[in-house]
gemmi code that builds the backbone of each chain (N, CA, C; Angstrom):
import gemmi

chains = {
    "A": [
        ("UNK", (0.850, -1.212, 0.000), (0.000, 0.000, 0.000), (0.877, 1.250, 0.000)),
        ("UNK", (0.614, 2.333, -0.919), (1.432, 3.430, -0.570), (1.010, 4.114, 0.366)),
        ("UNK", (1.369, 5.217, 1.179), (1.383, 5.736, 2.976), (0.082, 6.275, 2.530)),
        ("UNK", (-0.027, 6.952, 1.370), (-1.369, 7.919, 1.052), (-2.345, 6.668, 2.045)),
        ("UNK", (-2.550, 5.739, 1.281), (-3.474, 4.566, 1.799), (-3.477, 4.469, 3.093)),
        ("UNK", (-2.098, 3.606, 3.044), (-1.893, 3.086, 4.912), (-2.481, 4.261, 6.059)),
        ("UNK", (-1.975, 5.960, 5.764), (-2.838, 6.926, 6.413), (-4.410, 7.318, 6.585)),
        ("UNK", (-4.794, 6.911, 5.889), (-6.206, 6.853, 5.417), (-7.092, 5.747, 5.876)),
        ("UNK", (-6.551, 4.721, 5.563), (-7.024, 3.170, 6.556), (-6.509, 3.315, 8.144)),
        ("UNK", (-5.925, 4.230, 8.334), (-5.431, 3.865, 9.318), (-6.456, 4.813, 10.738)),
        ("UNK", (-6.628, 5.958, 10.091), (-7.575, 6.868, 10.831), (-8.990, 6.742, 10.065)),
        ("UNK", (-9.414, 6.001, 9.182), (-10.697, 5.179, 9.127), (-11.104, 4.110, 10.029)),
        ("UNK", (-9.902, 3.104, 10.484), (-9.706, 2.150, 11.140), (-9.906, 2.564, 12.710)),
        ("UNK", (-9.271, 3.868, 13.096), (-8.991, 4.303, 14.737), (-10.134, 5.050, 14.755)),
        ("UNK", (-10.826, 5.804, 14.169), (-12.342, 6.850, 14.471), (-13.090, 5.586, 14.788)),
        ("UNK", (-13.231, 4.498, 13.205), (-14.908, 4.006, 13.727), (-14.596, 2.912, 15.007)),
        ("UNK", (-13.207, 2.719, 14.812), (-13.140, 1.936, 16.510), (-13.282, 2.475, 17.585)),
        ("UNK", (-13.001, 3.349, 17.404), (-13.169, 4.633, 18.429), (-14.578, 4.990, 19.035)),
        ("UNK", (-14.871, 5.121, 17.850), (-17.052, 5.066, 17.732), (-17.456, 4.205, 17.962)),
        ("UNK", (-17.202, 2.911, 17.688), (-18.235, 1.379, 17.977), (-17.730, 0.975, 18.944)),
        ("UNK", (-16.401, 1.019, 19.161), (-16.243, -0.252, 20.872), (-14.388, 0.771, 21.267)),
        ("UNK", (-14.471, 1.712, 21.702), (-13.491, 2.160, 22.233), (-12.254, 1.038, 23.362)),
        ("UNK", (-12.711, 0.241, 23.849), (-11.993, -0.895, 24.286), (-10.922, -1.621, 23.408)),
        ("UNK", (-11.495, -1.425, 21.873), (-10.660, -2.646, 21.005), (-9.543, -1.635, 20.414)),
        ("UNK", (-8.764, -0.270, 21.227), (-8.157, -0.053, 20.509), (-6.957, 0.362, 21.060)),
        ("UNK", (-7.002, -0.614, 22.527), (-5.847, -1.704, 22.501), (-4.972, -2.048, 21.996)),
        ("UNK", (-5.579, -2.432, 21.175), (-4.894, -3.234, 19.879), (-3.449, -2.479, 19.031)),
        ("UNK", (-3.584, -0.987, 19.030), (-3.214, -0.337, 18.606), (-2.079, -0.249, 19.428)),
        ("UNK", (-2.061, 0.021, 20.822), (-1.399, 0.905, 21.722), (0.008, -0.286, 22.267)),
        ("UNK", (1.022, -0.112, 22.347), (1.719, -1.027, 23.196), (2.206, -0.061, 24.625)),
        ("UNK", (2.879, -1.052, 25.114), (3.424, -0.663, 26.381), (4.368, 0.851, 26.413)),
        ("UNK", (4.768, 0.815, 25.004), (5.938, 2.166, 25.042), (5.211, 3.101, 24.791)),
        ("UNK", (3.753, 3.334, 24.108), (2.872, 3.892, 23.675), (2.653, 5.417, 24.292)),
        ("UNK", (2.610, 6.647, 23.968), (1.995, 7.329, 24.555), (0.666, 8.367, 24.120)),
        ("UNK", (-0.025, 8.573, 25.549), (-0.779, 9.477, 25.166), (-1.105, 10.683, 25.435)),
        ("UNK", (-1.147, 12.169, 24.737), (-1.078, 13.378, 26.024), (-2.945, 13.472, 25.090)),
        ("UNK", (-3.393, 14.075, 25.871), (-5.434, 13.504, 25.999), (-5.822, 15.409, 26.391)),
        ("UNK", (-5.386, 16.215, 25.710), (-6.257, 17.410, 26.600), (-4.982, 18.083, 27.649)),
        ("UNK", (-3.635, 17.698, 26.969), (-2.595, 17.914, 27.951), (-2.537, 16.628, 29.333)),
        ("UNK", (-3.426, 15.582, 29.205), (-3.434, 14.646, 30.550), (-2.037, 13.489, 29.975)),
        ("UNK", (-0.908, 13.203, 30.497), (0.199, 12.468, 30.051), (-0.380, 11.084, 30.190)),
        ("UNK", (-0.367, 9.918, 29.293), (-0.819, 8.736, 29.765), (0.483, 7.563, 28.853)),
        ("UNK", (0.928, 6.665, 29.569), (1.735, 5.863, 28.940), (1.512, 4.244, 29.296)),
        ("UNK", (1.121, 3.577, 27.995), (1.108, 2.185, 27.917), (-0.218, 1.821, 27.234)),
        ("UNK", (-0.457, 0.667, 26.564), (-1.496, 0.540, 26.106), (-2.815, 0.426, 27.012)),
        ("UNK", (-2.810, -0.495, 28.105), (-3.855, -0.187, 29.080), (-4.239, 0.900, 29.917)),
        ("UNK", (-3.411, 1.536, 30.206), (-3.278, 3.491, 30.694), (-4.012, 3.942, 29.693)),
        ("UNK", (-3.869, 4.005, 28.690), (-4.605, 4.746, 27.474), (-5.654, 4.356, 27.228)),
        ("UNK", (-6.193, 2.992, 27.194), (-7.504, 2.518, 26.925), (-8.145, 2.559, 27.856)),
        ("UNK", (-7.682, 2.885, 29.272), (-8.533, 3.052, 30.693), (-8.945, 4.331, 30.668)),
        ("UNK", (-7.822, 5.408, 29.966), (-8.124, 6.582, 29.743), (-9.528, 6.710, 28.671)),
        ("UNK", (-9.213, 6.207, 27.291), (-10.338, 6.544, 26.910), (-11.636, 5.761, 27.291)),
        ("UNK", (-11.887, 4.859, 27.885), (-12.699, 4.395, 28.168), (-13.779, 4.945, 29.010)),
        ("UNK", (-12.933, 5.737, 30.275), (-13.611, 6.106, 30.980), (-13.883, 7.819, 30.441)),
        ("UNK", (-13.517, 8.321, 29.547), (-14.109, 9.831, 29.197), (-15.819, 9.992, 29.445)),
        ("UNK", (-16.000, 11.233, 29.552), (-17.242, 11.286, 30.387), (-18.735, 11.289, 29.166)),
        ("UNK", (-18.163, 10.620, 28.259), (-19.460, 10.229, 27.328), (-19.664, 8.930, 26.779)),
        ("UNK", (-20.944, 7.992, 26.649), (-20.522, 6.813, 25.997), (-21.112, 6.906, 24.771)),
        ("UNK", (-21.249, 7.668, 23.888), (-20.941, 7.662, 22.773), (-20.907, 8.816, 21.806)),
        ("UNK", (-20.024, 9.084, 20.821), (-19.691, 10.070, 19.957), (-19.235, 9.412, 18.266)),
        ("UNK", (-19.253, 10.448, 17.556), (-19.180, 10.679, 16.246), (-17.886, 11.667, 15.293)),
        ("UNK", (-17.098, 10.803, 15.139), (-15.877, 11.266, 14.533), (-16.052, 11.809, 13.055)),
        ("UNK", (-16.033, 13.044, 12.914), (-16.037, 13.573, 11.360), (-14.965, 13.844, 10.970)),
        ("UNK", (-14.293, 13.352, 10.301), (-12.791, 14.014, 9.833), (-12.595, 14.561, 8.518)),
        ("UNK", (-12.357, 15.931, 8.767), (-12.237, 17.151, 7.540), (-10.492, 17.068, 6.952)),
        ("UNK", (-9.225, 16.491, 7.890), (-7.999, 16.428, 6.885), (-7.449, 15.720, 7.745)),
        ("UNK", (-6.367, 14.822, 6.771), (-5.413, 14.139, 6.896), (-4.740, 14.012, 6.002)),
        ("UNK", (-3.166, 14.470, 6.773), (-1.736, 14.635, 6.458), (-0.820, 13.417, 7.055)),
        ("UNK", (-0.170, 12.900, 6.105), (0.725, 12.290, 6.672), (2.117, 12.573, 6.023)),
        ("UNK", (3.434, 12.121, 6.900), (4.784, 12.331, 6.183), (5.861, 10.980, 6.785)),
        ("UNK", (6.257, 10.637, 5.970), (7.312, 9.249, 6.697), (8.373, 10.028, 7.679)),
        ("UNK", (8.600, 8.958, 8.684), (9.113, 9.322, 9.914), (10.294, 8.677, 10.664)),
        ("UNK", (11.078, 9.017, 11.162), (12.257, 7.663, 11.190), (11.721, 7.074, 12.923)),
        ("UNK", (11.914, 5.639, 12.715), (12.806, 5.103, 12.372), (12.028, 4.288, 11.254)),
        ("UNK", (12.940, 3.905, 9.970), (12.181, 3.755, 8.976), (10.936, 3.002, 8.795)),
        ("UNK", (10.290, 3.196, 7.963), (8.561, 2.867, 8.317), (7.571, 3.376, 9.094)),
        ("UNK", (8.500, 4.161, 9.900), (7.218, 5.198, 10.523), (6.990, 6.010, 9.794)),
        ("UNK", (5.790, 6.585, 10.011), (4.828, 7.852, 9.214), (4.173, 8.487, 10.766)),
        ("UNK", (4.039, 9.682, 10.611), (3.238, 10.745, 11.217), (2.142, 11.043, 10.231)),
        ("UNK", (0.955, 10.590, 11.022), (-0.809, 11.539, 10.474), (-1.229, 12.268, 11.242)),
        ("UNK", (-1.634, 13.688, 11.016), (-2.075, 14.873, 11.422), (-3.476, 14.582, 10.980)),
        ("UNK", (-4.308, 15.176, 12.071), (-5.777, 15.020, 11.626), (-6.338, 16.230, 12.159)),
        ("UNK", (-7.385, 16.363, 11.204), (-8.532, 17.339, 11.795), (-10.185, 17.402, 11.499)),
        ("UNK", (-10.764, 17.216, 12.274), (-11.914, 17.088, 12.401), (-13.088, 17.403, 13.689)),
        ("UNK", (-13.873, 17.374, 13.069), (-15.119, 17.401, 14.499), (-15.858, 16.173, 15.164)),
        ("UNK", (-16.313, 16.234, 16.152), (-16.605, 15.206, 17.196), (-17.672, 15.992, 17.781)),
        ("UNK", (-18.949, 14.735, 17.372), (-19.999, 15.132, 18.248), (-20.753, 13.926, 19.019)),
        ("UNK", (-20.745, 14.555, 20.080), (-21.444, 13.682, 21.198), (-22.628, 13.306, 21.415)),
        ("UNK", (-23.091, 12.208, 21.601), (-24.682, 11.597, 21.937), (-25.470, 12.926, 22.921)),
        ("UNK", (-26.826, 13.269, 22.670), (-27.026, 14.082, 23.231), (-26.711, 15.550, 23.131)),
        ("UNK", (-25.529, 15.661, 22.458), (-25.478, 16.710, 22.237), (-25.565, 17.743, 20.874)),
        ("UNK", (-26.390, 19.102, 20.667), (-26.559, 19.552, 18.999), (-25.093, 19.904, 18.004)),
        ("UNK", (-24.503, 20.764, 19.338), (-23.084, 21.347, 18.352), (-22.125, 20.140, 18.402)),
        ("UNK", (-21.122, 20.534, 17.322), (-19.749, 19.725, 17.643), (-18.821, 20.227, 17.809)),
        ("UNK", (-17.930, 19.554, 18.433), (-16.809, 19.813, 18.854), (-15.656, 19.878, 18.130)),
        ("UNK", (-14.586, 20.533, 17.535), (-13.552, 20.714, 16.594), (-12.335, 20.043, 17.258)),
        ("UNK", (-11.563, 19.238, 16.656), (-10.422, 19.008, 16.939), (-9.263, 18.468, 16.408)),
        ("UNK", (-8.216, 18.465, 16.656), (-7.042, 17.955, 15.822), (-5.800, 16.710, 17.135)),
        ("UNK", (-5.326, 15.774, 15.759), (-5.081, 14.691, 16.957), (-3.534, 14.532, 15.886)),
        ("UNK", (-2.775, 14.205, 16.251), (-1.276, 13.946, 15.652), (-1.145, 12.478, 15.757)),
        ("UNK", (-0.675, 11.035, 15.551), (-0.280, 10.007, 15.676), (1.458, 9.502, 14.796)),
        ("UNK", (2.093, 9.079, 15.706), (3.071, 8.508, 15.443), (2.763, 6.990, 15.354)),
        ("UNK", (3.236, 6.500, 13.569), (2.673, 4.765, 13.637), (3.903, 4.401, 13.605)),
        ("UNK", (4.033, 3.342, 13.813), (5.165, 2.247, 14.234), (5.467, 1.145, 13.338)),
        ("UNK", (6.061, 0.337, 12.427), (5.734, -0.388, 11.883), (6.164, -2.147, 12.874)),
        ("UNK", (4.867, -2.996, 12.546), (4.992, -4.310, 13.515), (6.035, -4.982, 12.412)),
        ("UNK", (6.509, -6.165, 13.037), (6.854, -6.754, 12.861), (6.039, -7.886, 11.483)),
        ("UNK", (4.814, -7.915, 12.113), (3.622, -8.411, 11.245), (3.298, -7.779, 9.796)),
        ("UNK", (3.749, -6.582, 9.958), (3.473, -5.795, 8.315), (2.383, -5.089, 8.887)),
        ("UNK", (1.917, -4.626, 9.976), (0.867, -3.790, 10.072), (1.711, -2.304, 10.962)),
        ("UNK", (0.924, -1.594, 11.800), (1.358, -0.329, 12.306), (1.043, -0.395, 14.002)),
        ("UNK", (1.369, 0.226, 15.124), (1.071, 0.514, 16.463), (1.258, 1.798, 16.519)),
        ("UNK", (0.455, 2.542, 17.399), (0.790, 3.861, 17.609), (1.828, 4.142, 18.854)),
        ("UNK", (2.887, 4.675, 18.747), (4.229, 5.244, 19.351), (3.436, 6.623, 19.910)),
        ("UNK", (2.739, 7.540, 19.566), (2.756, 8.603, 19.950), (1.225, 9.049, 19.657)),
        ("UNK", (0.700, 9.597, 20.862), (-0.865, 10.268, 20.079), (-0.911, 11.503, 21.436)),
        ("UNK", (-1.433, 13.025, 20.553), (-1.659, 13.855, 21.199), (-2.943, 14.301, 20.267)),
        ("UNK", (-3.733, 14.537, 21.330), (-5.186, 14.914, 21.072), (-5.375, 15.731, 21.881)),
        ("UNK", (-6.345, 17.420, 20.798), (-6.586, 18.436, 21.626), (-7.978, 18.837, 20.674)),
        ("UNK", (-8.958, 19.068, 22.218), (-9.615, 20.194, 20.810), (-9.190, 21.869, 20.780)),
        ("UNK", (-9.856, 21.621, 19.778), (-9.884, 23.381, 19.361), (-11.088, 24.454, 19.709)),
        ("UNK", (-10.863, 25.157, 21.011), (-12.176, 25.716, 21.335), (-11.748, 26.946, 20.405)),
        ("UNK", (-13.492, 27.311, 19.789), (-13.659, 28.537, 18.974), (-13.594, 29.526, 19.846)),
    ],
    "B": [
        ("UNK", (18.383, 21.326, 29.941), (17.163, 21.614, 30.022), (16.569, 20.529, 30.031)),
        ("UNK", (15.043, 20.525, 30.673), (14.011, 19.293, 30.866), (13.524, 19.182, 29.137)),
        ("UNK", (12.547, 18.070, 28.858), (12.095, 18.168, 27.643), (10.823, 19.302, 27.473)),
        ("UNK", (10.300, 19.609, 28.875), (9.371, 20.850, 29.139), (9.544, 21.905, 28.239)),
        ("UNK", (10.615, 22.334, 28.949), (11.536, 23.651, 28.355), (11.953, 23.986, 27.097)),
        ("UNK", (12.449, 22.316, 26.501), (12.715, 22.504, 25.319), (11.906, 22.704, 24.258)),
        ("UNK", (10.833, 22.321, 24.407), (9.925, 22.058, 23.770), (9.195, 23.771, 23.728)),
        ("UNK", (8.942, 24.353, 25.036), (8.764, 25.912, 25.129), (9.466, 26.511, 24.363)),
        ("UNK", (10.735, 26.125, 24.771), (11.654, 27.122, 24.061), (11.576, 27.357, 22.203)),
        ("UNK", (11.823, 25.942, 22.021), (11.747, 25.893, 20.691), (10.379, 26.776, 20.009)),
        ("UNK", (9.362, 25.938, 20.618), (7.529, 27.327, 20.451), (7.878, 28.555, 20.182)),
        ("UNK", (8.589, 28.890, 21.189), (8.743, 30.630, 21.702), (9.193, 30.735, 20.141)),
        ("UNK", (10.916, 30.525, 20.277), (11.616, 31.272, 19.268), (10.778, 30.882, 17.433)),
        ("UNK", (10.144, 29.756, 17.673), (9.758, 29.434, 16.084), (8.592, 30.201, 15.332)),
        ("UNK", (7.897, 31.039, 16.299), (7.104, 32.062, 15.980), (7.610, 33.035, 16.015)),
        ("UNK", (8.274, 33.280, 17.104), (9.235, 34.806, 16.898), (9.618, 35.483, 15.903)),
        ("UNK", (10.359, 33.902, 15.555), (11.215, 34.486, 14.508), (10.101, 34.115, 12.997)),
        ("UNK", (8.977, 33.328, 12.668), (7.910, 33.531, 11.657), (7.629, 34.993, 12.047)),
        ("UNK", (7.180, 35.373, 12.753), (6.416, 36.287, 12.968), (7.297, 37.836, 12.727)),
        ("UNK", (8.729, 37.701, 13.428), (10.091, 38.708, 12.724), (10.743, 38.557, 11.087)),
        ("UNK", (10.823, 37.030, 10.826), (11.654, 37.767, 9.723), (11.989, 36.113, 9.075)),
        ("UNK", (10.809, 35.982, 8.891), (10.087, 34.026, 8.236), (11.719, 33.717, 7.987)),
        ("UNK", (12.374, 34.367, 6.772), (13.522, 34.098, 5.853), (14.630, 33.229, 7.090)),
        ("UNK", (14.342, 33.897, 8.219), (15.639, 33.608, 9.017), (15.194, 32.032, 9.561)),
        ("UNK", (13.738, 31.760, 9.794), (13.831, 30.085, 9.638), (14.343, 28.580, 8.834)),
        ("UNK", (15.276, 29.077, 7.880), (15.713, 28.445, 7.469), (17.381, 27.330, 8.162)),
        ("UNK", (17.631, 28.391, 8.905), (18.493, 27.836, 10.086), (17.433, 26.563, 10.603)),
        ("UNK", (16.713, 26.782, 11.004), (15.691, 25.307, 11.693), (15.443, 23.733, 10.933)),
        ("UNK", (15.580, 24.382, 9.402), (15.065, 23.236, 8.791), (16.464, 22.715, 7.968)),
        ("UNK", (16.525, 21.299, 7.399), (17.793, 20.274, 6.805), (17.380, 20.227, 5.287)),
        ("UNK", (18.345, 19.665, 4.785), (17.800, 18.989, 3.031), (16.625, 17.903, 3.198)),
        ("UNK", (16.869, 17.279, 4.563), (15.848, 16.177, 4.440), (14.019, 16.384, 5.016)),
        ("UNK", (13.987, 17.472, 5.573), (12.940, 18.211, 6.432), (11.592, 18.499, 5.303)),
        ("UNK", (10.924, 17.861, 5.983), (9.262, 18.176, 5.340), (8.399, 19.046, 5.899)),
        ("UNK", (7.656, 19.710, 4.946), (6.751, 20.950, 5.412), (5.305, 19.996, 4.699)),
        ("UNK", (3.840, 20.133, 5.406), (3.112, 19.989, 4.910), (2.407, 21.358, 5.098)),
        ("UNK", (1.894, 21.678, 4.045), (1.134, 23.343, 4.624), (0.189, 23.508, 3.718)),
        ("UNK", (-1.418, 23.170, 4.900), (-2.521, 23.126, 4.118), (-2.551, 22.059, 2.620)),
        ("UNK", (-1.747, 21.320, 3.141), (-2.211, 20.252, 1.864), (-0.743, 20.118, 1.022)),
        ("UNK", (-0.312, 21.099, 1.305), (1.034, 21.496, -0.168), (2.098, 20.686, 0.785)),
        ("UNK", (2.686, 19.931, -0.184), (4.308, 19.176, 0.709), (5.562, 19.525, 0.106)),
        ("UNK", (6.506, 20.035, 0.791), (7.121, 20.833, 0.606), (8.513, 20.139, 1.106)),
        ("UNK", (9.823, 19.739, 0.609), (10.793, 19.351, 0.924), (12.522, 19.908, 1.095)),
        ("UNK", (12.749, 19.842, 1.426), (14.251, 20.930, 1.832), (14.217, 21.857, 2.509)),
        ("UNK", (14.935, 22.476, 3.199), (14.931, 23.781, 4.161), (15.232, 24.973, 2.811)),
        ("UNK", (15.912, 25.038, 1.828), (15.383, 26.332, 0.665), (14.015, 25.930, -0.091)),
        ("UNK", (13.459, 24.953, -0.381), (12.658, 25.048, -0.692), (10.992, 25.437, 0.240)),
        ("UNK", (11.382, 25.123, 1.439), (10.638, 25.438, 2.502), (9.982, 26.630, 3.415)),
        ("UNK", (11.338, 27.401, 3.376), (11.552, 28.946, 3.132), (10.990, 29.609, 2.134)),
        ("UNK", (11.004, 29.119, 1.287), (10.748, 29.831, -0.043), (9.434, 29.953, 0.005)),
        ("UNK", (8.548, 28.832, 0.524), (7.263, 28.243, 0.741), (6.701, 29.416, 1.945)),
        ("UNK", (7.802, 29.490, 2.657), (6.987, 30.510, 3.634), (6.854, 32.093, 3.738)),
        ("UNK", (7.939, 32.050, 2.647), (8.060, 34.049, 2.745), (7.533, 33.836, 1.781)),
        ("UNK", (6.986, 33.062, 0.830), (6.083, 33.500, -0.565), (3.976, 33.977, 0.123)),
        ("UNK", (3.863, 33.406, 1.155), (2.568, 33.261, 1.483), (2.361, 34.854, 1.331)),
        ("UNK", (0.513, 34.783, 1.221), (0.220, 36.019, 0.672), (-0.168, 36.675, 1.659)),
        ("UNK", (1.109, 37.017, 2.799), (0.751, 38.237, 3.777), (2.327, 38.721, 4.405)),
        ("UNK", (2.043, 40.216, 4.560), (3.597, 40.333, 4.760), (3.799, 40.648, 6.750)),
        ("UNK", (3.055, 40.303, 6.979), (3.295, 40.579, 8.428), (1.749, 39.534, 9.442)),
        ("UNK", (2.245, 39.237, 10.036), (1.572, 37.988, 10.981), (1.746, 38.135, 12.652)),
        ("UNK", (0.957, 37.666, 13.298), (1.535, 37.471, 15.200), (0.516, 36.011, 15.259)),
        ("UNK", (1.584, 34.895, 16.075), (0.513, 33.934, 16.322), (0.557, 34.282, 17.493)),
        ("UNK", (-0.048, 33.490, 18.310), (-0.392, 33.281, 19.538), (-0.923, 32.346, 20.220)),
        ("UNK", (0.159, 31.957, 20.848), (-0.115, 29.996, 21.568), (-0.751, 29.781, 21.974)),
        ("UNK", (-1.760, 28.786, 22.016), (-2.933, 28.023, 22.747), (-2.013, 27.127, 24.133)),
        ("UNK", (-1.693, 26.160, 23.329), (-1.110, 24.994, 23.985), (0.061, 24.529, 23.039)),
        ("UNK", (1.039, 24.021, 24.339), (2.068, 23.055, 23.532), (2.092, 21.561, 24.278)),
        ("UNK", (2.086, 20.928, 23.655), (1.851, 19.308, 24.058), (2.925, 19.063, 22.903)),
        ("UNK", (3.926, 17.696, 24.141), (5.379, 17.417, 23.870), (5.191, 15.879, 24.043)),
        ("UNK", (5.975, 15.422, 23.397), (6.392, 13.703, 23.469), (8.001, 13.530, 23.036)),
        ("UNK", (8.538, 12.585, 23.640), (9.858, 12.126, 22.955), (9.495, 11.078, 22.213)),
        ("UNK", (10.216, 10.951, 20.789), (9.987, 10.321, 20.268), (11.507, 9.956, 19.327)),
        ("UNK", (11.518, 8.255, 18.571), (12.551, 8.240, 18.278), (13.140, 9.099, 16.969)),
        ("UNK", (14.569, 8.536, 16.369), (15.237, 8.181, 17.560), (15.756, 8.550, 18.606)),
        ("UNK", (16.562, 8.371, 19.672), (17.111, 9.338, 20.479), (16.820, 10.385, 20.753)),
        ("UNK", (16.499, 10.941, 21.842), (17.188, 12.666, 21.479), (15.736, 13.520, 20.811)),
        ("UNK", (14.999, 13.019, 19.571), (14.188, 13.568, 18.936), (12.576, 13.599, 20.079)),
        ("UNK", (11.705, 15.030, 19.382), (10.741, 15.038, 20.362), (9.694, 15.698, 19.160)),
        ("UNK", (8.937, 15.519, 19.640), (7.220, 15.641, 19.058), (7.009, 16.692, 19.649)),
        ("UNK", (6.214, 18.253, 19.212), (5.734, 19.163, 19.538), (4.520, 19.518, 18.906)),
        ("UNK", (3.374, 19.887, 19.097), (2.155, 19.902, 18.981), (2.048, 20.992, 19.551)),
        ("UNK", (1.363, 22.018, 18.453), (1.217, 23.216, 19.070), (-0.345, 24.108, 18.734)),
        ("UNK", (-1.198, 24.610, 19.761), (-2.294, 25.298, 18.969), (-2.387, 26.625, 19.596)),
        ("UNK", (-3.439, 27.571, 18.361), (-2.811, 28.497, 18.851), (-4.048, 29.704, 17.439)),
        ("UNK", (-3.807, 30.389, 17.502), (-4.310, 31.596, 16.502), (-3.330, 32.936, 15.924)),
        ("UNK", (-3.442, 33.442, 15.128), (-2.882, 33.399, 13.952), (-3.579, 35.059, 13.290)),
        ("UNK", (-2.937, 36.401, 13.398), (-3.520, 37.629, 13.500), (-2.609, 38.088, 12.187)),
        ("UNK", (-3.355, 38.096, 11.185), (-2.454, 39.133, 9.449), (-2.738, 40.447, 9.730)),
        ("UNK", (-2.032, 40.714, 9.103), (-2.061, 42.567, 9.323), (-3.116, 43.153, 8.292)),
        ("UNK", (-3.847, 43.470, 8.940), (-4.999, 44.044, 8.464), (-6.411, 43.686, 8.335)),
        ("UNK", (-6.044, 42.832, 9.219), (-7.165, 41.598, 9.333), (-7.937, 41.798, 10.671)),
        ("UNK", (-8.967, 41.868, 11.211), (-9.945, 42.206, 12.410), (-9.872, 40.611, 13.018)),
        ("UNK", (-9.655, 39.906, 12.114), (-10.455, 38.504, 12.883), (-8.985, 37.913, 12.951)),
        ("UNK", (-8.995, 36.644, 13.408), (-7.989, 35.812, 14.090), (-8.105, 34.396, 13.363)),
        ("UNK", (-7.374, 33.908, 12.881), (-7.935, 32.625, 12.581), (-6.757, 31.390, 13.412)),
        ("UNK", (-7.805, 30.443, 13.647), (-6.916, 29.427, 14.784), (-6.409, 28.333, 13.654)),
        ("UNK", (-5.388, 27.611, 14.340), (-4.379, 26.745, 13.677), (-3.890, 25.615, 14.349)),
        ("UNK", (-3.608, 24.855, 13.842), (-2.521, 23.373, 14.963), (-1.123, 23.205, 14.171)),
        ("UNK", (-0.376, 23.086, 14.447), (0.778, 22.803, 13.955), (1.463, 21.191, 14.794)),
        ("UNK", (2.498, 20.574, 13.765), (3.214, 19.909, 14.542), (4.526, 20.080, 13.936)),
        ("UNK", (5.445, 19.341, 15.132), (7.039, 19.417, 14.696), (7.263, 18.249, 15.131)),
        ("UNK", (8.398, 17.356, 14.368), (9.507, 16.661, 14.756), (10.726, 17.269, 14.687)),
        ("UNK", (10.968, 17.058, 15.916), (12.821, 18.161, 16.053), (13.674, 16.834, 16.287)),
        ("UNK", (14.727, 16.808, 15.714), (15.835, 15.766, 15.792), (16.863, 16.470, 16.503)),
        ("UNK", (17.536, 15.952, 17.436), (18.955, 16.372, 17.762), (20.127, 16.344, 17.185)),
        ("UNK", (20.964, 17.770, 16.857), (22.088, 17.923, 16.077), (23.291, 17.329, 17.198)),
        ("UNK", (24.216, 17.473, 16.259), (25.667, 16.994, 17.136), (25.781, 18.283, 18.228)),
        ("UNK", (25.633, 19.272, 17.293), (25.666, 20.708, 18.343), (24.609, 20.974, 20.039)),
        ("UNK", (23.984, 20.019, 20.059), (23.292, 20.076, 20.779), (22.418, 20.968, 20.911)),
        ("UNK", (21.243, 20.705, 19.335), (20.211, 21.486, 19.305), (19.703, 20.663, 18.457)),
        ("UNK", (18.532, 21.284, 17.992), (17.160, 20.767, 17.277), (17.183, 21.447, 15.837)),
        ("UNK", (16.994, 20.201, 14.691), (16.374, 20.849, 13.450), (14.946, 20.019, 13.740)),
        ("UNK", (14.332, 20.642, 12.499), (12.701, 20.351, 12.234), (12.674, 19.468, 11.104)),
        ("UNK", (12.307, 18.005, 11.504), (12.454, 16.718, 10.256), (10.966, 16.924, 9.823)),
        ("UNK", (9.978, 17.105, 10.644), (8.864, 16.868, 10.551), (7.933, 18.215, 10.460)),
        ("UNK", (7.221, 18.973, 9.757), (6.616, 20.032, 10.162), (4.806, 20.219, 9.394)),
        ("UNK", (3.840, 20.251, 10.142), (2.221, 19.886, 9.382), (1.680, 20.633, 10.015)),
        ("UNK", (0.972, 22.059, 9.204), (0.237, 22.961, 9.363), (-0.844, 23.106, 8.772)),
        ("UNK", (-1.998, 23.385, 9.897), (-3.426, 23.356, 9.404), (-4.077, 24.546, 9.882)),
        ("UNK", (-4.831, 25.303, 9.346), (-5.752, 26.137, 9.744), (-7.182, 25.657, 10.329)),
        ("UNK", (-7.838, 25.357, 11.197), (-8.639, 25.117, 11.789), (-9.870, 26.084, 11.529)),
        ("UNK", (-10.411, 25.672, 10.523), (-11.806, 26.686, 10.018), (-13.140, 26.402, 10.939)),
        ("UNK", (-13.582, 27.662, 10.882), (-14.764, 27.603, 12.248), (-16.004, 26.632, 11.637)),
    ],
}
model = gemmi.Model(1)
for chain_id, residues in chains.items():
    chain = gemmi.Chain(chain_id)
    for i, (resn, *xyz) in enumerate(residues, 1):
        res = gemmi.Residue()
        res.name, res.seqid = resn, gemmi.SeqId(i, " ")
        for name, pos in zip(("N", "CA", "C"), xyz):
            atom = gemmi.Atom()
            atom.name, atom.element = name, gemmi.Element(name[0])
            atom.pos, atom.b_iso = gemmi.Position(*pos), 0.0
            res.add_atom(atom)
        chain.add_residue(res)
    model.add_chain(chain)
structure = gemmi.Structure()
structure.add_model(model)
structure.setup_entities()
């Protein structure tokens, strides 16, 4: 796959997991993993999935308006920049925000995330 | 310095000096350094420069939201995530932005910019 792709599947892959079962994305995160959440520091894959798990909504809607990616060392990594809105069950407006990810390449031929900082953007 | 600091520091001076005299950012960036800006990808520190004193405004002030930091590999290198808004001269309104950086460590014991993805955050 060229990165255009792999970036694109890859934050198609992390929103609607994100949206349907926030638990399975795990999967993603290893132990070296980090996450800064709103400025909150979180490190390891279960730290992070305890983190998002417990955020104070159970369910939301990922719209994503751009994604950038650029290869990253150590070779096979790529950085995706995202931006989009997020709206919450219950609620009318949405929320704007932008999230950065550092992917990792497995051993398996797939990706883990090394690095994720997520902020929104208040208007 | 902590990675806190560095990470400030670097913020501080990388608008400063956009915001004084763009041309002189070229010290920051390598032959190998990527710019994504608004979509456009942009490679080399002269070609990058070139990219930034060409934009169609001759005077700018940002102004930091947040900086959210990670180390990331290899060594030495760190992730900066920055948001923030963004005032042209002659302009009443403000428009907000996210940026990111990958800074690598020189032998000199400082930071170029491998990594750099700028977005305007439309309301």
């Amino acid at each position: 796959m060229d990165p255009e792709a792999v970036a694109k599947a890859f934050v198609d892959h992390y929103y609607r997991t994100f949206d349907g079962n926030r638990a399975a994305l795990a999967g993603l995160y290893h132990d070296a993993s980090m996450l800064t959440f709103e400025g909150d520091k979180i490190q390891g894959a279960a730290a992070i999935v305890a983190k998002l798990t417990s955020l104070p909504f159970q369910q939301c809607a990922h719209a994503i308006s751009t994604v950038d990616f650029q290869p990253s060392g150590p070779p096979g990594g790529m950085l995706v920049f995202v931006s989009g809105s997020l709206q919450l069950a219950g609620e009318s407006h949405t929320l704007k925000f932008s999230q950065m990810f550092h992917l990792m390449p497995t051993p398996q031929g797939s990706f883990y995330v090394l690095n994720d900082i997520f902020r929104l953007n208040y208007a």
